[in-house]
N, C-alpha and C positions, 0 to 999 in steps of 0.2 A: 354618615360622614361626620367626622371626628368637628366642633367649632373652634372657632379661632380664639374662642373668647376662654378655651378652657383653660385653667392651672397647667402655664407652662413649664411648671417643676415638675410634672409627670412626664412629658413628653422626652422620648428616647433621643440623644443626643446622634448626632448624622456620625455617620463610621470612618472610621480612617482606614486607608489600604494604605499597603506596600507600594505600590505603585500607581497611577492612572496614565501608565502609557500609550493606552489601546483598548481606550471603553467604545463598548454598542451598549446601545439604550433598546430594548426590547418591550413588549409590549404587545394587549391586542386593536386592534384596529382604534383612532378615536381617542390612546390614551395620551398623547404627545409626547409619543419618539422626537420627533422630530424638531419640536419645537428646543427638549429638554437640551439632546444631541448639538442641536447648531449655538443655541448658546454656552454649553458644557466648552464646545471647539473655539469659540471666540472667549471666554475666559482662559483656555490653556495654552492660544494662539497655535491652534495646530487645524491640520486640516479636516475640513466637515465633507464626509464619505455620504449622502444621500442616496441609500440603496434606490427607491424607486425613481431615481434619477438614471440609474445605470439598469434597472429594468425595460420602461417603456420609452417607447422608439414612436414614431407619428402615427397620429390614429389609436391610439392606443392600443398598436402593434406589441406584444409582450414579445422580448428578446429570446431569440434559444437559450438554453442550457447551456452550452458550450459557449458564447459568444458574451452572458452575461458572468459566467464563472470567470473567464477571461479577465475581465473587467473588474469584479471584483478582487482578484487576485493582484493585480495591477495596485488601485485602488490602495490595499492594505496591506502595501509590502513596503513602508515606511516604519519609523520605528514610533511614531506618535500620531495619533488621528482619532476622530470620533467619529463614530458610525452612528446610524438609527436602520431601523428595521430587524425583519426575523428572514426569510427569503428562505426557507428550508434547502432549496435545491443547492445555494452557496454557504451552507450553516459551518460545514466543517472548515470551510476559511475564515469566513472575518469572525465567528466566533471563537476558533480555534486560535486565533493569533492573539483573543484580547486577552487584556491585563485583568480585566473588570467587564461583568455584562452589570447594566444597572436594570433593573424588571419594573416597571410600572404599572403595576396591579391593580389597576383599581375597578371598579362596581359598571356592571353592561349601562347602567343606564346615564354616569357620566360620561361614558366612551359614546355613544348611541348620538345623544346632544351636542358633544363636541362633533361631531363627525357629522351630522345635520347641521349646524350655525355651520362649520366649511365649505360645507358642499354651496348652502343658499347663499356667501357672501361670494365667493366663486363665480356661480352661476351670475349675478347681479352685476359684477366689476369686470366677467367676461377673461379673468386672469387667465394666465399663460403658463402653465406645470410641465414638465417633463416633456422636452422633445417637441416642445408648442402645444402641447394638448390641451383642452379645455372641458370644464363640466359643463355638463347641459341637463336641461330639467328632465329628459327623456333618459339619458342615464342615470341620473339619479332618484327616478321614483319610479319610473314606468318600466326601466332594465328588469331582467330577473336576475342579474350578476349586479343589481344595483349598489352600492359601498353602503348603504343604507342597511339592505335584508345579510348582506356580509354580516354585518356586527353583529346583528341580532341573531344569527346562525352559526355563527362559531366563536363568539365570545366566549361562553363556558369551555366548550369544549379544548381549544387553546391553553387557556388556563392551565387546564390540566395535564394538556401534554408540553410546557414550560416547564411546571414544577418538575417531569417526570425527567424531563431532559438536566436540569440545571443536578437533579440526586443522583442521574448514574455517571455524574462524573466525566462524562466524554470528551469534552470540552475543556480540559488541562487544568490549568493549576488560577485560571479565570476567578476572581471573587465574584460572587451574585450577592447583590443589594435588593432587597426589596421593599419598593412605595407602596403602602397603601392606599396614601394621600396626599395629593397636589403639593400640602404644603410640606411635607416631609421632604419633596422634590426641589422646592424651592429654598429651603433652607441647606441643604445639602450643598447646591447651587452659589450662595454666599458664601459659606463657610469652606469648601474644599478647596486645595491646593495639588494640582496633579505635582510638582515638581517637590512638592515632602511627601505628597500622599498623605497627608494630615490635614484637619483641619486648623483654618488659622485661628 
């Protein structure tokens, strides 16, 4: 992991798009979609699309195919919004429609930590996610679908198939950014301007 303390004359300056009318913030499990996403939407004042919001239903009911495509089609049929998540089964809409995917690349074992500190301060404050749901120590360690053994089981492999997706093009005429590193993220974050698509 890159320090903060390094020669910031080397460090690549954040990129300018044509547009940031219709950015999803992608990523593997842990990298913060979602954090990056709702603040990206509250700097653009536009609306924050929280895919696993429009996934799970009580219980941690997972939504059809049908009934979640719905949703997200709904959802992203605006002409400005941020999304986070990846959701393959809805990929060729809310990716299909952005201006911009930003990719949050970064290393299993800060994803792995960020996604354990969630899960235990969760657990501990007893919070209220998607549809009322709550974590519990038993889905999160004891599960075998635990979000925990998730990371550490398809981390890489994700990876690989982002990159693969992002080179053949499917996904129109979308710029992809990619973070190595938090901070690359966060300076992006000050500096960009959806309405020049430049930084300021």
């Amino acid at each position: 992991m890159a320090s903060h303390s390094s020669d910031t004359k080397n460090r690549p300056e954040p990129p300018a798009f044509t547009r940031l009318d219709r950015v999803v913030v992608v990523g593997t499990s842990g990298s913060g979609k979602t954090t990056l996403a709702r603040a990206l939407a509250s700097r653009f004042d536009v609306p924050f699309i929280e895919m696993d919001a429009l996934n799970w239903g009580p219980n941690w009911g997972m939504r059809d195919t049908e009934t979640f495509r719905e949703s997200v089609d709904r959802a992203t049929s605006g002409k400005f919004w941020v999304a986070d998540g990846n959701y393959g089964r809805a990929r060729d809409i809310h990716w299909g429609r952005a201006t911009a995917l930003i990719w949050l690349n970064y290393g299993m074992v800060r994803c792995f930590w960020q996604v354990l500190n969630r899960c235990v301060v969760r657990i501990v404050t007893r919070e209220k996610i998607f549809s009322g749901n709550v974590e519990s120590f038993r889905l999160t360690f004891l599960d075998r679908e635990s979000l925990l053994w998730w990371v550490l089981t398809t981390h890489g492999p994700r990876r690989k198939r982002f990159e693969a997706s992002f080179k053949d093009g499917r996904y129109g005429e979308a710029r992809v950014i990619e973070f190595r590193y938090p901070w690359q993220a966060e300076r992006f974050l000050r500096c960009v301007s959806r309405s020049s698509g430049d930084i300021e």
